[in-house]
C-alpha positions as CSV (number, residue, x, y, z in Angstrom):
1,X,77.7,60.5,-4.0
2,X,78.3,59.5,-0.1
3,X,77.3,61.0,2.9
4,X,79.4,63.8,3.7
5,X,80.6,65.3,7.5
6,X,81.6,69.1,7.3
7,X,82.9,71.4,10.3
8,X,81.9,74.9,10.7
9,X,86.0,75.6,11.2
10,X,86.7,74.6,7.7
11,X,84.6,76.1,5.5
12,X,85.8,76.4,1.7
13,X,84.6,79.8,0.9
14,X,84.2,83.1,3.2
15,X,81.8,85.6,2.2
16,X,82.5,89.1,3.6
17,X,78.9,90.3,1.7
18,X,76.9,88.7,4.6
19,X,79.9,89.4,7.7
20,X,83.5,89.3,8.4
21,X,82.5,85.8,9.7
22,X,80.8,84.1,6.9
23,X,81.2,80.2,6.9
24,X,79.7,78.7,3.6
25,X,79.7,75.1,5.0
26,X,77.4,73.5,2.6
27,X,76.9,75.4,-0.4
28,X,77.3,74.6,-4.7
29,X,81.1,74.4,-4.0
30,X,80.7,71.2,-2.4
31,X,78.4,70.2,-4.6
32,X,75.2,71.2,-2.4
33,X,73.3,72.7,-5.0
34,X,69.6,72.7,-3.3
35,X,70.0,72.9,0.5
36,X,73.1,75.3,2.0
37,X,74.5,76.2,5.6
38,X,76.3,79.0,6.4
39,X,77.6,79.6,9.7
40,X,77.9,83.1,10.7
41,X,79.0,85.5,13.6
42,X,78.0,89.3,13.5
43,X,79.9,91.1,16.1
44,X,77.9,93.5,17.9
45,X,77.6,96.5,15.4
46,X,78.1,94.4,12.4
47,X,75.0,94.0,9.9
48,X,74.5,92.6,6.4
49,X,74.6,94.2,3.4
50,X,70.8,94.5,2.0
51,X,70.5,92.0,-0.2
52,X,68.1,89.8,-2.6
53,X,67.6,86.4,-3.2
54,X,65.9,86.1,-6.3
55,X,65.1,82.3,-6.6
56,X,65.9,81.4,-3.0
57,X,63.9,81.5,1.0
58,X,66.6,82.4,3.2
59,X,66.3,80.8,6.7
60,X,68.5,81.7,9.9
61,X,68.4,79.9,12.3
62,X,69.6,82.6,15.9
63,X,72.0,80.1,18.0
64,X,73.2,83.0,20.3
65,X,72.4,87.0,20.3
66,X,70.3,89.0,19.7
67,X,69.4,91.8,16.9
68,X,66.9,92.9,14.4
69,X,66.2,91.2,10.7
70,X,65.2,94.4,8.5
71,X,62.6,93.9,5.9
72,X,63.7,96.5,3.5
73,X,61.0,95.6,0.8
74,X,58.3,95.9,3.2
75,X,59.8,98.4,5.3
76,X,59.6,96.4,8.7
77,X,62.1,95.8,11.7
78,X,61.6,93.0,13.3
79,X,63.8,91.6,16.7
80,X,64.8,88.3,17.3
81,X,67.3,86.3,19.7
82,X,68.9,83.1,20.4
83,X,66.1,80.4,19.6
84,X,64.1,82.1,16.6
85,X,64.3,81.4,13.2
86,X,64.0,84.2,10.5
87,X,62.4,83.3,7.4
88,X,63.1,85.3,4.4
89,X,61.0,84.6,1.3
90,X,61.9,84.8,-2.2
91,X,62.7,88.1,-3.5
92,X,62.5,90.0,-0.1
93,X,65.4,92.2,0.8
94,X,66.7,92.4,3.9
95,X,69.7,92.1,5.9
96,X,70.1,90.8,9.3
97,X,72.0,93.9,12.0
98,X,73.8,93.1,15.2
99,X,72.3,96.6,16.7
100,X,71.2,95.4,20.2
101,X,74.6,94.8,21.7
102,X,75.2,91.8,21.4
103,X,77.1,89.2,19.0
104,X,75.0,87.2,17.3
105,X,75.6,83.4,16.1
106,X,73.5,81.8,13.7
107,X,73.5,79.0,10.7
108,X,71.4,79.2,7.6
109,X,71.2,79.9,4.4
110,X,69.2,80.1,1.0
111,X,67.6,77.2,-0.6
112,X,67.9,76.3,-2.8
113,X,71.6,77.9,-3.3
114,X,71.5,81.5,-4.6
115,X,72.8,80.9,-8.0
116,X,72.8,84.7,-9.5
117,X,74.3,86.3,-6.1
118,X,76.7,83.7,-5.9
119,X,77.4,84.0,-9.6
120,X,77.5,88.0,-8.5
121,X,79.9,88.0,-5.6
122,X,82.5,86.1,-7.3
123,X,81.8,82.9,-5.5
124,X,80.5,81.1,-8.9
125,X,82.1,81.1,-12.3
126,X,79.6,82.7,-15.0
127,X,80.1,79.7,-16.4
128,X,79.7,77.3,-13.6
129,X,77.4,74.4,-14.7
130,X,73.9,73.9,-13.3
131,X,73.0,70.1,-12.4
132,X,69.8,69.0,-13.9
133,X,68.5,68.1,-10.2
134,X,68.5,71.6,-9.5
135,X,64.9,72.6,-8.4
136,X,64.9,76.3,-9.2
137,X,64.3,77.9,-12.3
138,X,66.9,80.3,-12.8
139,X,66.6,84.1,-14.5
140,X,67.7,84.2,-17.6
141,X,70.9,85.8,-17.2
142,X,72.0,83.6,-14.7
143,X,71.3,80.6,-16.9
144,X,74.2,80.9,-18.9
């Protein structure tokens, strides 16, 4: 495999789960299996649906906006803006809200990719295969 250029405008899959603007840029369907990048845009208002990722560190990178990442697991709120980076370690739920007016702009994403939620939303086949390079182990019923 080659090096590769993407562009945030031509993502191949949307995923409404994370906004009405989810770019997956780099992700398992383009064969990017242990580092992905989403680029996303919450509108001011707008926030992620809780959510887990069970093998996978999440990290979001603010490019403009500001809001608040919500640690449901641990039951914090924590604000951010343009410049920090939100680190989401494995297993934590959270979700990532557009609740301090303003649009927020950011790129990201789990790493390695999020096999089982992928698998969940629809954005995986149940039978998609696995390469042996990747450096998670995955739950059992995601395995297979």
């Amino acid at each position: 495999m080659a090096i590769r250029v993407f562009h945030r405008d031509h993502p191949t899959l949307r995923l409404p789960l994370i906004s009405k603007d989810a770019r997956f840029v780099i992700w398992p369907g383009t064969d990017a299996w242990n580092a992905n990048l989403n680029y996303v845009v919450l509108e001011p208002g707008e926030a992620n649906v809780p959510h887990v990722h069970q093998i996978s560190e999440d990290t979001i990178f603010i490019l403009s906006g500001k809001g608040t990442a919500v640690d449901y697991t641990n039951d914090l709120s924590l604000p951010f803006h343009a410049g920090c980076l939100v680190h989401v370690p494995v297993g934590v739920k959270h979700a990532v809200h557009a609740d301090l007016g303003e649009r927020i702009v950011s790129v990201g994403g789990p790493a390695p990719a999020d096999v089982p939620l992928l698998r969940k939303a629809g954005a995986l086949a149940p039978d998609a295969e696995v390469p042996a390079g990747f450096c998670a182990d995955l739950p059992q019923e995601a395995a297979q």
